[in-house]
N, C-alpha and C positions, 0 to 999 in steps of 0.2 A: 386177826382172830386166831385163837387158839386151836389148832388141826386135830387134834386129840376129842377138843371139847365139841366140833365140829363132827368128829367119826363119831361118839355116842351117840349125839342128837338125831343123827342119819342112821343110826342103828336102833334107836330107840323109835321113829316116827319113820319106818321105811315107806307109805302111804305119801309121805309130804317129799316134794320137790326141796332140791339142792340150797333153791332161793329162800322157801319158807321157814328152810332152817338155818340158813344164815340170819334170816330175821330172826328166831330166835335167838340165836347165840348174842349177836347185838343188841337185841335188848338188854339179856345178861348182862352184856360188858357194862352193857349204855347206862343202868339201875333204873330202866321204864316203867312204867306202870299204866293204866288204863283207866277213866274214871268211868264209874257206872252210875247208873241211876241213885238220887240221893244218896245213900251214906254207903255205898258200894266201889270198892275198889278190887280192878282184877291186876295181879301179878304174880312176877313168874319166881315160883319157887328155887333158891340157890340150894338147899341142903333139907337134905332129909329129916323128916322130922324126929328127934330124941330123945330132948330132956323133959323126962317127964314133969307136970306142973297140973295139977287138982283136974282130974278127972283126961287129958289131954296130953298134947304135948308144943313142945314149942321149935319154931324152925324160923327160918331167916329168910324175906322175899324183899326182888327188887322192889326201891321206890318208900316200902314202910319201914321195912327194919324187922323185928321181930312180932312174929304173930303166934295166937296160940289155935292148935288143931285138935277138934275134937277127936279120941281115942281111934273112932270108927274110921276116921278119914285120913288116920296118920300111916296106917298101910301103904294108902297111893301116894303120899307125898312122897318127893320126891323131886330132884335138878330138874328143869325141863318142865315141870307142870305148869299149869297156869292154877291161881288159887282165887275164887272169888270169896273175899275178904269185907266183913262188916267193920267199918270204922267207927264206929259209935261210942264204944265200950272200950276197955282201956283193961288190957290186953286185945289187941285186935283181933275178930274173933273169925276164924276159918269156917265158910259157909258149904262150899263144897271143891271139889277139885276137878277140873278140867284138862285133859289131853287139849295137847297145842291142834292139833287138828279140829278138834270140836271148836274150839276155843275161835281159829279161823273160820268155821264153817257157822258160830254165831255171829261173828264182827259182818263176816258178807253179807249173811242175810238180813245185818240191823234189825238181829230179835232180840238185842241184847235186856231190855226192859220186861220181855215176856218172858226169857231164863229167869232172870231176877226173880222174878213175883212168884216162879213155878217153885222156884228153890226156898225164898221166904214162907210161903204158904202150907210148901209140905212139911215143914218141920223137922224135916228129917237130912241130917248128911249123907251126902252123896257125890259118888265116882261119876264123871259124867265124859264120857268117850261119844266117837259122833255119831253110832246107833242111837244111845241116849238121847242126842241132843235133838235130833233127827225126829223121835216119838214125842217128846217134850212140846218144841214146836210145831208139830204138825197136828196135837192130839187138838181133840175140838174141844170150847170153852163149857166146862159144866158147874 
């Protein structure tokens, strides 16, 4: 693994242990990805989002190749993120963006199906860090 790509990631995720960010960088090297409920894939962002493309923009993650990020959500992208990603639609369509810690803090809790539906439902893009994910999951169903 890359030591350079290793010091950002630990500089970027100071919260996260040595190990969970060598899983990080692995997955990077690895081009992982994560399947989610029907037509949902999470992966982790290589490059920041740029070129711009009708209303968005477009960035490159492990596993699909290129996806397109709506305007609002291209601020937080970024190397290191994790991106939950609609595969349906052709430009794959960037749902919301996730911190690697949040990201681990839904895989543990297997609430990955109730992120889903919170994030499809609200309609809205969104940054999701593990305060977020933390209120997300724990709000009660209304």
């Amino acid at each position: 693994m890359n030591p350079r790509l290793l010091d950002k990631l630990s500089r970027m995720y100071p919260s996260c242990t040595r190990r969970e960010v060598e899983q990080l960088a692995a997955s990077m090297d690895g081009d992982k990805y994560w399947r989610g409920p029907k037509m949902h894939v999470f992966a982790v962002a290589l490059t920041r989002a740029r070129n711009r493309a009708g209303g968005g923009r477009f960035a490159r993650a492990t596993g699909v190749g290129t996806v397109w990020v709506p305007e609002r959500l291209a601020k937080f992208c970024r190397k290191g993120k994790v991106l939950l990603i609609l595969t349906e639609a052709e430009p794959m369509r960037t749902l919301a963006v996730l911190s690697w810690p949040a990201f681990l803090y839904v895989m543990r809790r297997r609430n990955v199906e109730k992120l889903v539906h919170r994030v499809s439902s609200s309609g809205i893009d969104v940054h999701i860090d593990v305060r977020s994910a933390k209120r997300m999951l724990n709000a009660n169903e209304t």
